[in-house]
C-alpha positions in Angstrom: -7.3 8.7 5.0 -3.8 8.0 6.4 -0.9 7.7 4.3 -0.4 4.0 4.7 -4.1 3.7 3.3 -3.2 6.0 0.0 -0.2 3.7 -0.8 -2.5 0.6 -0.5 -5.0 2.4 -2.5 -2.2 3.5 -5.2 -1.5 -0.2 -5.4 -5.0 -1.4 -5.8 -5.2 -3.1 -2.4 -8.9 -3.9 -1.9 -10.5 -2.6 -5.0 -12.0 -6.4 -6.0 -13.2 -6.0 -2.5 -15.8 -3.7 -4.3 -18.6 -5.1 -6.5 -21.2 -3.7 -7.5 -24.5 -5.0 -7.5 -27.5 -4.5 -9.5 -30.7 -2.8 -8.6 -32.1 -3.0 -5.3 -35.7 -1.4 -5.1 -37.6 -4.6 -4.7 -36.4 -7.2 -1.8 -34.4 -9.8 -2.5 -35.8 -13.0 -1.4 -34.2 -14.6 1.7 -31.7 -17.3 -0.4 -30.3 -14.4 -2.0 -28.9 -12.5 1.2 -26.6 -15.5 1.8 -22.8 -13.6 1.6 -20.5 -16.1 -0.8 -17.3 -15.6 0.6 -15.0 -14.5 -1.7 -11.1 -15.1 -1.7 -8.9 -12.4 -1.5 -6.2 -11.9 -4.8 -2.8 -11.3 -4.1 -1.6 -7.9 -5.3 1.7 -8.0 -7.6 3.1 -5.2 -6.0 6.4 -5.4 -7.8 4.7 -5.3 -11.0 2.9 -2.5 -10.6 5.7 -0.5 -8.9 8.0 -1.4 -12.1 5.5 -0.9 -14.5 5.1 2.8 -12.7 9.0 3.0 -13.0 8.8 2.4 -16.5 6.5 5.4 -17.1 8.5 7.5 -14.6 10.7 10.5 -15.7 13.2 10.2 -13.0 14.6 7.1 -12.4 13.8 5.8 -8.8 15.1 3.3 -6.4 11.7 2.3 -4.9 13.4 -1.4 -4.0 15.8 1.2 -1.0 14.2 4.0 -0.7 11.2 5.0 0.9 11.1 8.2 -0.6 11.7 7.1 -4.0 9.0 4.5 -3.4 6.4 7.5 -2.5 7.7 9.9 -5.1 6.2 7.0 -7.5 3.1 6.3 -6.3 2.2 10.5 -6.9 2.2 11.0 -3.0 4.0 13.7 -0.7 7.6 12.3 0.3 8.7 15.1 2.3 10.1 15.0 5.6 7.1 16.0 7.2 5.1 13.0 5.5 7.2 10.5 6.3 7.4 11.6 9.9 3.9 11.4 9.7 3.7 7.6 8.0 6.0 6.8 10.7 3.5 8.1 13.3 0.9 5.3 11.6 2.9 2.5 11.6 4.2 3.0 15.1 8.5 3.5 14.8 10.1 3.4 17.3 11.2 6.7 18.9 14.4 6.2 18.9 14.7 5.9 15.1 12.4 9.0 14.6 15.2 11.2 15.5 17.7 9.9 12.8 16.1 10.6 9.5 18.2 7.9 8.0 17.4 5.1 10.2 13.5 6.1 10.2 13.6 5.7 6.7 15.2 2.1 6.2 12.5 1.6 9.3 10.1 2.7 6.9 10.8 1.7 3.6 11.0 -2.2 4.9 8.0 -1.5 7.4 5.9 -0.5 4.4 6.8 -3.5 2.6 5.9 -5.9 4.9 2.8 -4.1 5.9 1.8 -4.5 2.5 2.7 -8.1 2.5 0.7 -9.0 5.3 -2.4 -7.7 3.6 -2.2 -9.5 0.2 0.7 -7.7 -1.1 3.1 -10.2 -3.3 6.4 -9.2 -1.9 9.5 -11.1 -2.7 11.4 -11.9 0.6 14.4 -10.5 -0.9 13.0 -7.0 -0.4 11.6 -7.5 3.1 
């Protein structure tokens, strides 16, 4: 799993996605295969990043700072990691030289990223 997918995961992305269904040793007659489609929920990511911040020890800037913003989730924020995040999401090369500028790449990158799939993002952070 890439680190993209552990800070969606962190943030709940996709787990309504999920349901469980009952038993399923004996066949299900034919009108029950129909799929139901099934909206997908928005995910307050703000919320839950301020609800995290609340809890946190250190105090954070996850609204700047990209590795604030992993240090909260619980995932690796090193150098190394976010080179490796940057990698995924496809920065451009000549950021990934300056540390600084692939991190403001980054930190807004995530955000939108997470925006496009569902996340509630105010557009004051993107």
């Amino acid at each position: 799993m890439g680190i993209f997918s552990s800070i969606m995961s962190k943030l709940g992305f996709g787990s309504d996605s999920k349901a469980v269904t009952g038993e399923t040793a004996a066949p299900a007659p034919e009108s029950a295969a129909v799929a139901v489609p099934q909206a997908i929920s928005a995910v307050d990511v703000v919320a839950k990043l301020e609800l995290l911040a609340a809890a946190h020890a250190e105090k954070l800037n996850w609204k700047v700072s990209i590795v604030d913003l992993l240090k909260l989730l619980g995932l690796d924020s090193s150098l190394a990691a976010r080179k490796e995040l940057a990698g995924e999401l496809a920065c451009p090369a000549d950021k990934m030289g300056d540390s600084a500028q692939m991190n403001m790449w980054l930190h807004k990158t995530v955000l939108q990223k997470l925006a496009a799939n569902g996340g509630n993002i105010p557009a004051e952070l993107l």
